[in-house]
N, C-alpha and C positions, 0 to 999 in steps of 0.2 A: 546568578549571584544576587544575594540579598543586597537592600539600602546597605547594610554596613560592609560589604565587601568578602562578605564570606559564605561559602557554599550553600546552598538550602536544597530541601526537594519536596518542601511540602506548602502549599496557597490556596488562595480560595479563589471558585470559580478560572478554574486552569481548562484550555480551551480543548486536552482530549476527554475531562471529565462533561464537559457541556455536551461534545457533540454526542457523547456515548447515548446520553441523558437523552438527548434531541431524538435523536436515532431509535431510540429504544418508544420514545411516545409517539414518536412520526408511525410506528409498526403499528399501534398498540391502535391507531385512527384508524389505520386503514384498514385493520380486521373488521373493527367495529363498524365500517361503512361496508364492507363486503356482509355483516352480517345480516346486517338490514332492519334493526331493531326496533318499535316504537315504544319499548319499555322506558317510566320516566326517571327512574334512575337510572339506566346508561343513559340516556337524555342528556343527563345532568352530570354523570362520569367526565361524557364526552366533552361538557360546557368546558369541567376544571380542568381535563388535560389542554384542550385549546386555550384555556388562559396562561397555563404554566409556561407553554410553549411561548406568549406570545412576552414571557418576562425574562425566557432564557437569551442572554446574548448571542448573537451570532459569530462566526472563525471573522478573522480582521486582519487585513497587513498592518503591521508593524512597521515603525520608523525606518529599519533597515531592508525593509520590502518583501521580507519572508513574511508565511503565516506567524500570526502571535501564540507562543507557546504559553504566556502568561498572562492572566488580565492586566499587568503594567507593563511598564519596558524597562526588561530585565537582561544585562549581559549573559550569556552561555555562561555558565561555568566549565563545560566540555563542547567547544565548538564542533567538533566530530563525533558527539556522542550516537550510539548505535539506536536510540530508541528514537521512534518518529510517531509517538503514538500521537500528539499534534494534529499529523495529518488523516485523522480517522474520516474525515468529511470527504475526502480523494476515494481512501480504501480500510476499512469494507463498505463504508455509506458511498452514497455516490450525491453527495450534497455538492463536492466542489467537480464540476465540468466545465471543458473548456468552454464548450455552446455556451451551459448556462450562466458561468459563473468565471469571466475568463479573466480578472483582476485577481482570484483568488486562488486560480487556478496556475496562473503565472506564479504568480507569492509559494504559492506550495513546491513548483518545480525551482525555483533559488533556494529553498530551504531544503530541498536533494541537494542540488548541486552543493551549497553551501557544508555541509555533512561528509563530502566526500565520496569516494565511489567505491572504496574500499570498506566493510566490516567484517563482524561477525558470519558464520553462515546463512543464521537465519536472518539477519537484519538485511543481506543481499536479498532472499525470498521474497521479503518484503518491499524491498525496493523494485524489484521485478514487478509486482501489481501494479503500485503506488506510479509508476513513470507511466505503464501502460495504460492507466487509466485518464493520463495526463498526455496520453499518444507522444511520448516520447519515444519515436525508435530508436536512437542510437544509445541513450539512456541504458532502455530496457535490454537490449542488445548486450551491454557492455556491463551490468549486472550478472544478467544471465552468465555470460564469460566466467565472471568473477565467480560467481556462485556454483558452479561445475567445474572449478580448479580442483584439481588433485590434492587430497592431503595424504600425508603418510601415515602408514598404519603404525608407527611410535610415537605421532603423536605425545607430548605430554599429556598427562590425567588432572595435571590440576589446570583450573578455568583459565582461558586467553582471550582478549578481546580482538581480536582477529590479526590478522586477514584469515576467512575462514574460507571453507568450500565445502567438498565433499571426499568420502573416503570412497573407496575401488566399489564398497557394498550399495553405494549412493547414499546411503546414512549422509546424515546434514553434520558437517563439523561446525562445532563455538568457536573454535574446539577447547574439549573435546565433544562430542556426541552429543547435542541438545536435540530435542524434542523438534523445540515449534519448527524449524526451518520446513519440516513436513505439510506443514500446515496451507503454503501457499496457495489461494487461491485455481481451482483449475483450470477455470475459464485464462488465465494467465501465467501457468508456469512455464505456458512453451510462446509467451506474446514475442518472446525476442525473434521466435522463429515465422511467427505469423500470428495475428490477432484480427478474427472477425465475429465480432460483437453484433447484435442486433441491438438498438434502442426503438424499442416500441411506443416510445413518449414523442418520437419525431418522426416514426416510419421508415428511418434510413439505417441503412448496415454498411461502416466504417469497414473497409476493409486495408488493412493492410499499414493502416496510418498507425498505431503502436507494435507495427512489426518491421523488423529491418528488414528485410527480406534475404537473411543471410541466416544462416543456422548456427552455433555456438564453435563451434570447428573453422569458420567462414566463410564455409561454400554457398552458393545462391541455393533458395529453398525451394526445388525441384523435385520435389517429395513423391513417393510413388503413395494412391490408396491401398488401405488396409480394410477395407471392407465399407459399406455406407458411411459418407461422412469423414469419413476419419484421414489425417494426411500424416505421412512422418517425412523427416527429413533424409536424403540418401547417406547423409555424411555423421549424422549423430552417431552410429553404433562405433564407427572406425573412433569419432572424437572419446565418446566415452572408454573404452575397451585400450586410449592411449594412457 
């Protein structure tokens, strides 16, 4: 909500267009240190981007202890709105960690919980990273739930803001049939079932901590392999196929 009490969707310096911005120049270094340059214009490329970076604000809790969605402090206009783009520094950047970053990291898991546990399709997909990344297992568990509920193939055709799932084809309901819910990450579309991550920045591999250890059906996750690496759950095929 704006100063004068009435809805807005457009500010300056809003904290998912920062981190993008961040994110995108944080890449843009590290190429350029992997390529090893002594040319003195990258030299000098690299001076500006390292200064740009060093003028962008950082993601911030906010007075009510979520991340700040705005540079001020601004009421929701939609307390449960579906979009969390906010939390880009969680998922797809991995700026906000618990290890590193665990005031920020908290702030972002109240600002899930705060949103609710029900949306859209895809906004569940999303929420399924975003927890796991925040090693929430019950969280991400109970996403995952949501996000592989059954919709019916009458479905209405024109747009809903959920409660979404999916149809018999697995196709992601809005509903109806949007796109992105495809999109989720893959290192974490099955974290509700199990999530092991390596972080190479600490040498240690997280096992199991953004995984409930329960598969979406509810059974404990006693997976049989399917060739090198690979594990499925015994109970997924009966869950889906209900």
């Amino acid at each position: 909500m704006a100063a004068d009490g009435e809805p807005a969707a457009v500010s300056i310096s809003t904290t998912a267009d920062v981190a993008m911005i961040r994110g995108l120049l944080d890449r843009a270094l590290d190429l350029h240190a992997r390529l090893d340059t002594q040319d003195q214009q990258d030299k000098d490329w690299r001076e500006r981007v390292a200064d740009a970076l060093d003028r962008l604000p950082s993601e911030r809790v906010g007075a009510d202890g979520r991340v700040a969605e705005w540079s001020t402090e601004l009421c929701d206009a939609e307390p449960k709105h579906r979009h969390m783009s906010h939390l880009f520094g969680v998922y797809p950047a991995e700026r906000i960690r618990p290890d590193s970053t665990p005031d920020l990291a908290e702030a972002a898991l109240r600002t899930l919980i705060a949103r609710g546990g029900y949306s859209t399709g895809w906004s569940l997909a999303w929420r399924v990273s975003l927890r796991a990344r925040l090693r929430d297992g019950d969280g991400a568990h109970t996403a995952l739930r949501a996000f592989l509920a059954s919709m019916p193939d009458d479905v209405a055709e024109s747009p809903a803001m959920g409660p979404g799932g999916v149809y018999r084809s697995l196709l992601c309901a809005h509903p109806p049939f949007q796109i992105d819910g495809r999109g989720v990450d893959r290192r974490h579309d099955r974290v509700g079932v199990r999530d092991r991550r390596h972080r190479p920045a600490d040498r240690r591999t997280y096992r199991g901590q953004a995984g409930h250890g329960r598969c979406p059906c509810g059974r404990a996750t006693r997976g049989r392999r399917e060739g090198p690496g690979r594990r499925s759950c015994a109970g997924m095929n009966d869950h889906l196929a209900s």
